[in-house]
Structure formats: C-alpha cells, structure tokens
N, CA and C of each residue as an Amber inpcrd file, in Angstrom:
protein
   204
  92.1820000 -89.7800000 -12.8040000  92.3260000 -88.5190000 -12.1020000
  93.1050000 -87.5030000 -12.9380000  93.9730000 -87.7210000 -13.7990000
  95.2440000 -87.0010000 -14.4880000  94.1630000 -86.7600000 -15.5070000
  93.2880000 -87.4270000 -16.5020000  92.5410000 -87.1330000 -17.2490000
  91.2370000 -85.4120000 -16.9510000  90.6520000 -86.0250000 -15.8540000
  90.3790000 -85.4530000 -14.8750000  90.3900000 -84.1100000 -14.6940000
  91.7960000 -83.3900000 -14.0460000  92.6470000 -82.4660000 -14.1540000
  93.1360000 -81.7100000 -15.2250000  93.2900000 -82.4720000 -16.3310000
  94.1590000 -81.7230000 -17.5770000  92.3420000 -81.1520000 -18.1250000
  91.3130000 -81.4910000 -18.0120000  89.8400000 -81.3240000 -18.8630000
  89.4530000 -80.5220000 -17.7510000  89.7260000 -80.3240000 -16.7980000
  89.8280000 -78.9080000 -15.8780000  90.1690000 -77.9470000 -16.1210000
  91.6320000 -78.2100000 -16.4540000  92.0670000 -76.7810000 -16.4140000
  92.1760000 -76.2450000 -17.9920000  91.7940000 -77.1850000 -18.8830000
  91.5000000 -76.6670000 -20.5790000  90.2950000 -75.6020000 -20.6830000
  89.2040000 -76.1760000 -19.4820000  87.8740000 -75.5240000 -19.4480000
  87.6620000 -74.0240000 -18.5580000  88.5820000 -74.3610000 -18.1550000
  89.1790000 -73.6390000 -17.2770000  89.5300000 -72.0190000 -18.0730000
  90.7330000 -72.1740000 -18.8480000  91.2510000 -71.6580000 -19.8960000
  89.9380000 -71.1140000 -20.7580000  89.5370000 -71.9910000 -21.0140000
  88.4760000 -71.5280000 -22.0420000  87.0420000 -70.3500000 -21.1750000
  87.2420000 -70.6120000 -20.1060000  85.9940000 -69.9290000 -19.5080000
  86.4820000 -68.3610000 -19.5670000  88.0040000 -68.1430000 -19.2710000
  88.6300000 -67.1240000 -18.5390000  88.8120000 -66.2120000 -19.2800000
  89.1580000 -66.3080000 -20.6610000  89.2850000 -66.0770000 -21.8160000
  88.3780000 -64.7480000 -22.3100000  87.2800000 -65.3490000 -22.2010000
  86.0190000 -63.7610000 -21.8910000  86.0990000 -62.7230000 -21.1250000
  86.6400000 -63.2590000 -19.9490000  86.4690000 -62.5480000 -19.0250000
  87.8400000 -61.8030000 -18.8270000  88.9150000 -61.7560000 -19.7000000
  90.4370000 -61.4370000 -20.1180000  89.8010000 -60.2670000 -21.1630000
  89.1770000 -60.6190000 -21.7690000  88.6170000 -59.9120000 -23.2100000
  87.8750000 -58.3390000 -22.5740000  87.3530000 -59.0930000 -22.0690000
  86.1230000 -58.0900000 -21.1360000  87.1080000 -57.2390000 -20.2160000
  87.7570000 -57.5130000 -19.3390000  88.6640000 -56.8580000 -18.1990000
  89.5010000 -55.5220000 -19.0180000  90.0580000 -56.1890000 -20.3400000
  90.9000000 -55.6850000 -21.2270000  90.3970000 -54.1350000 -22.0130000
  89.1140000 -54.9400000 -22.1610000  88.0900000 -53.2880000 -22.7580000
  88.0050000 -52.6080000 -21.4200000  87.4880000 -52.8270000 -20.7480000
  86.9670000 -51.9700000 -19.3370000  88.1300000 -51.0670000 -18.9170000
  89.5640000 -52.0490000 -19.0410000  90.7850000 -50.9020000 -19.1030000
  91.3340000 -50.3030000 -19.9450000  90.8270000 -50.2330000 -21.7420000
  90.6330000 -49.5050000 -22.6440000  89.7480000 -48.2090000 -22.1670000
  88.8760000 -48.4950000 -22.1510000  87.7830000 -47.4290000 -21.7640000
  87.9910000 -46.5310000 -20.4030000  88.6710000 -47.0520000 -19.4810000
  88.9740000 -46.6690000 -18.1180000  90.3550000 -45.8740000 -18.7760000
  91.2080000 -46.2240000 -19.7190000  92.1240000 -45.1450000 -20.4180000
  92.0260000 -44.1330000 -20.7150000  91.0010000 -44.6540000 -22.0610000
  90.3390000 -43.2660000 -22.3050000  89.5450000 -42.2340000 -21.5960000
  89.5290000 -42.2690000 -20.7000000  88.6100000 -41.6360000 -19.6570000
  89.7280000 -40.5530000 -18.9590000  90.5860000 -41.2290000 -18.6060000
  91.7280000 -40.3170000 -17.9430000  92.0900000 -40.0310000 -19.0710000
  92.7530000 -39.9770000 -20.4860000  92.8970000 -39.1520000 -21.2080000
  92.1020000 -37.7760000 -21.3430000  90.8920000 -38.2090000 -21.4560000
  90.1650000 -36.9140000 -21.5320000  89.9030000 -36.2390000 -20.4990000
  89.7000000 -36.5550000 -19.4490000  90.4470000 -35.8270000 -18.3770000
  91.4690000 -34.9260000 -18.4590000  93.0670000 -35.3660000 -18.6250000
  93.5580000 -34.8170000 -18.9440000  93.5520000 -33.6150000 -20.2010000
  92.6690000 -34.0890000 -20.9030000  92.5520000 -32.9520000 -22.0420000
  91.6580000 -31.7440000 -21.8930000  90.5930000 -32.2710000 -20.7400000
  89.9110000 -31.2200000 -20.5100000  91.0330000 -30.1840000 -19.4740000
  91.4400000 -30.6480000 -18.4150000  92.5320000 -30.2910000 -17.9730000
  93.3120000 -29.2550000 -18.6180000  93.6270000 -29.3940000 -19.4380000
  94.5640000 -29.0680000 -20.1960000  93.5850000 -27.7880000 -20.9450000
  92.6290000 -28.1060000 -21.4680000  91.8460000 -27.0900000 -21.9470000
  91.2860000 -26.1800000 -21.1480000  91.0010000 -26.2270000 -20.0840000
  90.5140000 -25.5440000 -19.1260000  91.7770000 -24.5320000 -18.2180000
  93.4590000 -24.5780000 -18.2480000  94.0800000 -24.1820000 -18.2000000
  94.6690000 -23.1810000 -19.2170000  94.0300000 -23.5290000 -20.4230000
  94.5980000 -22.5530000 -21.5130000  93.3290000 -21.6730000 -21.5490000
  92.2500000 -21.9400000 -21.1750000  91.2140000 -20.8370000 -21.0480000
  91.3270000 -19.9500000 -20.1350000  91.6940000 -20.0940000 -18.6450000
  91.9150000 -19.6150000 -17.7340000  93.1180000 -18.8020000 -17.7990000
  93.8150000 -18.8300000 -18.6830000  95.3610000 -18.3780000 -19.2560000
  95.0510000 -17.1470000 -20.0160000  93.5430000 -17.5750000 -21.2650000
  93.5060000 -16.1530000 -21.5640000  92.3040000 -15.3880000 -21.3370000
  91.5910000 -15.8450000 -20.4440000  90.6670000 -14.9620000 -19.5020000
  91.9110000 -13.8340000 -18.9970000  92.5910000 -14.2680000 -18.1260000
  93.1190000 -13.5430000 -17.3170000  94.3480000 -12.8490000 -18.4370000
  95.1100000 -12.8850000 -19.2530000  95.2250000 -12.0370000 -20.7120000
  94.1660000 -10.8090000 -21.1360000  93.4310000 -11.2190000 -21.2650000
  92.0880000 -10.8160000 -21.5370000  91.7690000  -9.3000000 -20.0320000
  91.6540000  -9.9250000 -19.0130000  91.7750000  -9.0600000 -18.2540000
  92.3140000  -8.1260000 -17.9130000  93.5680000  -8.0350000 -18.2720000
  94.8470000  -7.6800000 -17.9770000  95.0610000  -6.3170000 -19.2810000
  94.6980000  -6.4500000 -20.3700000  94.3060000  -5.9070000 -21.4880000
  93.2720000  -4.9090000 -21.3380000  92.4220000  -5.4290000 -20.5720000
  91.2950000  -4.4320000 -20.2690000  91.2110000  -3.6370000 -19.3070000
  91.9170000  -4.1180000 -18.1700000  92.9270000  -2.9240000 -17.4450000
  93.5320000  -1.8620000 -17.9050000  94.3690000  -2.3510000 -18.4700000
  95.0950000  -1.4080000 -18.8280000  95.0120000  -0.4000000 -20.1000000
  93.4080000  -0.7930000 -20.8400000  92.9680000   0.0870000 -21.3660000
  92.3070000   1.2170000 -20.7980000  91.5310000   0.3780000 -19.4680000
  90.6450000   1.3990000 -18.7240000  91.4320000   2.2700000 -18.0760000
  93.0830000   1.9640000 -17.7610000  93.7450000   2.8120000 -16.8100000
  94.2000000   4.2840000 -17.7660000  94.2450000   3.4390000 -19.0670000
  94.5130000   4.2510000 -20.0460000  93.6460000   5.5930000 -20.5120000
  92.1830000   4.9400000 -20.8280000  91.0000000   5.8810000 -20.4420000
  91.0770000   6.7800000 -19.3970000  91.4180000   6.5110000 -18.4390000
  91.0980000   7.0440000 -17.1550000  92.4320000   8.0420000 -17.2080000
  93.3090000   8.1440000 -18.0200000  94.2800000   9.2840000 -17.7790000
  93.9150000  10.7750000 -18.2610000  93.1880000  10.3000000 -19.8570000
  93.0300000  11.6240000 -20.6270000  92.0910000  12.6670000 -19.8140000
C-alpha cells in the first residue's frame, strides 16, 4: 500500500507540472494584457489633454479675430 501511494503521488507531480507551466503563461499573457490596457489608458489621456490644448488655442485665436 505505502509503495502504492508514494507512485501516486510522484505521478501525480509529474502530471501537474504542465498544467503549472500552462496556468503560468496564461498569467503572463493575462499581464500583459492589463499592461496594455493601461498604456492605452494612458495614451488616450494624453490625447484628450491636447485635443482640448488644441481647442483652447483656437479659441482664443478666433476671439482674437473677432476683435479687429
């Protein structure tokens, strides 16, 4: 029975092993995913930053126009 048991749980070990490997990438990749997320994030805030720069500029050219 002790024989048994110990050739259990070696095979055991050995099966799981893949599936450690495998789990391990999937939460590599599931990383990188929210990284870039965040980066688009991040990029999409600095665009929106100088749209509205951008706007703000062109205001106040047109208000400028609009005096002479």
């Amino acid at each position: 029975m002790f024989g048994v048991g110990v050739t259990w749980n070696l095979t055991t070990i050995l099966r799981n092993a893949p599936q450690v490997k495998a789990q391990r990438y999937i939460s590599s990749g599931l990383q990188n995913e929210y990284e870039l997320v965040d980066q688009q994030h991040a990029q999409l805030a600095l665009a929106e930053t100088k749209i509205k720069m951008q706007w703000t500029i062109i205001t106040k050219l047109l208000y400028r126009l609009r005096q002479r």
